[in-house]
N, C-alpha and C positions, 0 to 999 in steps of 0.2 A: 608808846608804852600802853599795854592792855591795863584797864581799871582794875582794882580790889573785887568788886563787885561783878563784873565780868566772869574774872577769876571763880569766885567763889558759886556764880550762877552756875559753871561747869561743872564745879567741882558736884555740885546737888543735881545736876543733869544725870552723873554718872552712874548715884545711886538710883534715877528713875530707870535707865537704860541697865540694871542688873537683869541679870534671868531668872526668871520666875515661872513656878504653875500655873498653865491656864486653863480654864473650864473646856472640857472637847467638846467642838459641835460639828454635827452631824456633816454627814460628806453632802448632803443636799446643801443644807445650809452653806456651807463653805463654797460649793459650786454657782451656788444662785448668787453669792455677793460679788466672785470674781465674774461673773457674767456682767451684772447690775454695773462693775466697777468700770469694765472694759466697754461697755455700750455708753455708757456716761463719760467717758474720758474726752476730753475734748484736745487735746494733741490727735487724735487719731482725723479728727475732722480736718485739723489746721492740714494736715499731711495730706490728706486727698484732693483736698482744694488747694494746695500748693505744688504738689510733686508730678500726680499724676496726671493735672492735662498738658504735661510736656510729652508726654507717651499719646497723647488721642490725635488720631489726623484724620480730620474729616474729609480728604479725598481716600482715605481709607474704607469708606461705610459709614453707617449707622456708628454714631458718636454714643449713644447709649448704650448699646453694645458694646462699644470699646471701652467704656467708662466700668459698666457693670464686670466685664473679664477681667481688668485690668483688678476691680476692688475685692472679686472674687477670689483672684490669685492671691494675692495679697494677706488674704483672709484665710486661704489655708495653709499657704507655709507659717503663715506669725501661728496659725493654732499647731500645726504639727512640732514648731520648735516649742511651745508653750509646752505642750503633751511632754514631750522630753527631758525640758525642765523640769517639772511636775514630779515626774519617775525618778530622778536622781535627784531632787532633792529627797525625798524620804529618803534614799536609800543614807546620804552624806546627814541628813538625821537621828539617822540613828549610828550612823559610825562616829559621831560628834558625842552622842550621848553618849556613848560608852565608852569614851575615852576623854575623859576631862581635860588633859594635859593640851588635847587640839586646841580646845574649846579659852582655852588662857593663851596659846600661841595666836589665835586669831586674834582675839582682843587685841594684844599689844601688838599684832600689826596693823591692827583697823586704827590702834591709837598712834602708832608711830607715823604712818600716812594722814589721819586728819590733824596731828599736830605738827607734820610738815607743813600741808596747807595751810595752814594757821601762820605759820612761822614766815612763809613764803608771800600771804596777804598783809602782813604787819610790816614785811620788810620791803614791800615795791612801790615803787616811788608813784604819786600823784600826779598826774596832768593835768 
């Protein structure tokens, strides 16, 4: 059984998670953080050092080489699918904005889903 307080911690979560105005800054700014954010991410390391030297064969060449193409590939598909994202989100921004009714249909499926999960972690058995 979830606690009172639990409970009621949610329930004031909800109000922090409302929609709200936020101050606009600038597209440098905003570019310079998701840079700062993506350089600093440390899944991205764990991923190179684990994935990729199953792809390096050093009867292949220069292991640097294969290492540097390998991270460089890597580096522009994930930025060209970023790019994409990027575009269609504004676009699904502002079709969100302009219609409220989406924007309450999402909610109560983003709520229907994490309080399935919720529902789903409360009810599985312990080992």
């Amino acid at each position: 059984m979830i606690p009172l307080q639990e409970l009621l911690t949610f329930a004031l979560a909800a109000l922090v998670l409302e929609v709200k105005n936020l101050q606009h800054d600038s597209t440098a700014k905003l570019s310079q953080m998701g840079l700062f954010t993506s350089m600093l991410n440390p899944k991205i390391a764990v991923f190179y050092m684990a994935v990729l030297p199953q792809f390096i064969h050093a009867e292949l060449g220069n292991t640097l080489l294969q290492s540097l193409t390998l991270g460089f590939t890597q580096i522009a598909v994930s930025s060209s699918v970023n790019f994409v994202i990027i575009l269609l989100a504004g676009t699904i921004a502002a079709f969100l904005a302009t219609r409220p009714t989406w924007l309450k249909i999402q909610r109560y499926l983003m709520a229907t889903v994490s309080g399935g999960v919720a529902v789903r972690l409360a009810l599985e058995e312990r080992k």
